[in-house]
C-alpha positions as CSV (number, residue, x, y, z in Angstrom):
1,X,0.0,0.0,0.0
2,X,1.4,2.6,-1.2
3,X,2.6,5.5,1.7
4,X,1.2,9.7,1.0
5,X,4.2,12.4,2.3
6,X,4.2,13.0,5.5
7,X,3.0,16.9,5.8
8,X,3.5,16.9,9.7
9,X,6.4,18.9,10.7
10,X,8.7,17.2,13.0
11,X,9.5,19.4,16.3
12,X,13.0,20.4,16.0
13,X,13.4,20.8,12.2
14,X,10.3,22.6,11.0
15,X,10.7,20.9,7.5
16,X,8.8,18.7,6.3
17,X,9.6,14.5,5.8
18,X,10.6,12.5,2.9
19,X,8.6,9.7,3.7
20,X,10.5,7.0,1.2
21,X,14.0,8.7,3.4
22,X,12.3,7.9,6.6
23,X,10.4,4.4,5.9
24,X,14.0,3.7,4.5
25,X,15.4,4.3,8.0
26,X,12.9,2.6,9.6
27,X,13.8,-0.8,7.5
28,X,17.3,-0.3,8.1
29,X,17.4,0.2,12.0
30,X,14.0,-1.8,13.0
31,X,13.7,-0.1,16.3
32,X,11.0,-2.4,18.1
33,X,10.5,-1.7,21.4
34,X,13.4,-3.3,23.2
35,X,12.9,-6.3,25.5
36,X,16.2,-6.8,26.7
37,X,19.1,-4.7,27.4
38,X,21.0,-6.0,24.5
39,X,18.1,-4.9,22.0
40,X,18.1,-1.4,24.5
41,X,22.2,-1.4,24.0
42,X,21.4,-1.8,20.3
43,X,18.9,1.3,19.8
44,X,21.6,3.3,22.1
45,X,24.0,2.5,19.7
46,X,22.4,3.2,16.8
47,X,21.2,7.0,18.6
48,X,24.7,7.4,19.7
49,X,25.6,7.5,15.3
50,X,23.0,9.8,14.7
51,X,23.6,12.2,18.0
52,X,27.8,12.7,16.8
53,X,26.4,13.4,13.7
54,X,23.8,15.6,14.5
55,X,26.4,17.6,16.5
56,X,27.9,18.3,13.2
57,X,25.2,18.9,11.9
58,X,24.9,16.8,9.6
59,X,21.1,15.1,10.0
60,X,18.6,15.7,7.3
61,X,14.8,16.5,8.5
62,X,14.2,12.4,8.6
63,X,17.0,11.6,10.5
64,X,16.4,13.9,13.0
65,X,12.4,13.1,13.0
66,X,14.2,9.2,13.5
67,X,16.6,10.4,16.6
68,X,13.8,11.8,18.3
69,X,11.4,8.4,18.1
70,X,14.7,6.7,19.2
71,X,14.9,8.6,22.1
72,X,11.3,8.0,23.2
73,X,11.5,4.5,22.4
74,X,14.7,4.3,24.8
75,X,13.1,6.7,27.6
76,X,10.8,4.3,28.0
77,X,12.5,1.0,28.0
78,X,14.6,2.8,30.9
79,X,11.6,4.3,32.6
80,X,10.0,0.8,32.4
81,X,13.2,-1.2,33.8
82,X,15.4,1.3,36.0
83,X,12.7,3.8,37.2
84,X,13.6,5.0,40.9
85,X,11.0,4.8,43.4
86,X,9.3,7.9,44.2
87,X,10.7,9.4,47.8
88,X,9.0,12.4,49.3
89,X,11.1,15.5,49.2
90,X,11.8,15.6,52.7
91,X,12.7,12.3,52.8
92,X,15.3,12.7,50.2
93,X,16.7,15.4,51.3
94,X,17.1,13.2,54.4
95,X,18.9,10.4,52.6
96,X,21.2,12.9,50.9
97,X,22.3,14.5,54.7
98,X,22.8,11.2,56.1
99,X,24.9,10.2,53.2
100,X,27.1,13.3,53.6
101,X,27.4,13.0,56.7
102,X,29.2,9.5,56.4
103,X,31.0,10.6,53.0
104,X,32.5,13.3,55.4
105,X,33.1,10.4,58.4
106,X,35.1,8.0,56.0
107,X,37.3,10.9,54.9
108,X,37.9,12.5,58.1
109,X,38.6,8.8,59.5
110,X,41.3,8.3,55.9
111,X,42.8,11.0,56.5
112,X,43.4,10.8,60.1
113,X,44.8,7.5,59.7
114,X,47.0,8.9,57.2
115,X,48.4,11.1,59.3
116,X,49.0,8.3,62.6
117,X,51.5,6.6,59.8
């Protein structure tokens, strides 16, 4: 079935998409929704290309339009598998003063140490 251009504008670029550029990019990559980390590691690679490039700037309007649906796709494999629990503010900032308090305990304790040999 044949595929009408795309006339949406893709957020960052403003231009409009070659669809045959971007169904080609599609073929190529295959970015399914990861499963695994190695399929994850995969899509991170293959966004990793396109982000040096982009640097350079060197990403037509599809590419760019494909780096941003790689990033979403990504997000959420992350948000899905290493999402953090949700702590209360207070609580956090709790966590954070305990922890600093016995960051600045072990060093005081090193360097002391140090200092006895």
């Amino acid at each position: 079935m044949p595929v009408k251009s795309i006339t949406r504008k893709p957020a960052r670029t403003g231009k409009s998409l070659n669809t045959d550029l971007y169904i080609g990019l599609l073929r190529q990559a295959l970015p399914l929704p990861p499963q695994t980390e190695a399929d994850n590691e995969r899509l991170i690679g293959l966004l990793s290309a396109l982000s040096e490039r982009e640097e350079l700037g060197d990403l037509n309007a599809e590419e760019q339009a494909f780096t941003e649906l790689l990033a979403i796709v990504i997000e959420d494999f992350e948000d899905r598998h290493y999402s953090l629990p949700a702590v209360a503010p207070d609580e956090f900032c709790a966590r954070s003063w305990k922890i600093e308090a016995f960051s600045t305990r072990i060093l005081r304790l090193s360097w002391e140490q140090r200092i006895d040999h």
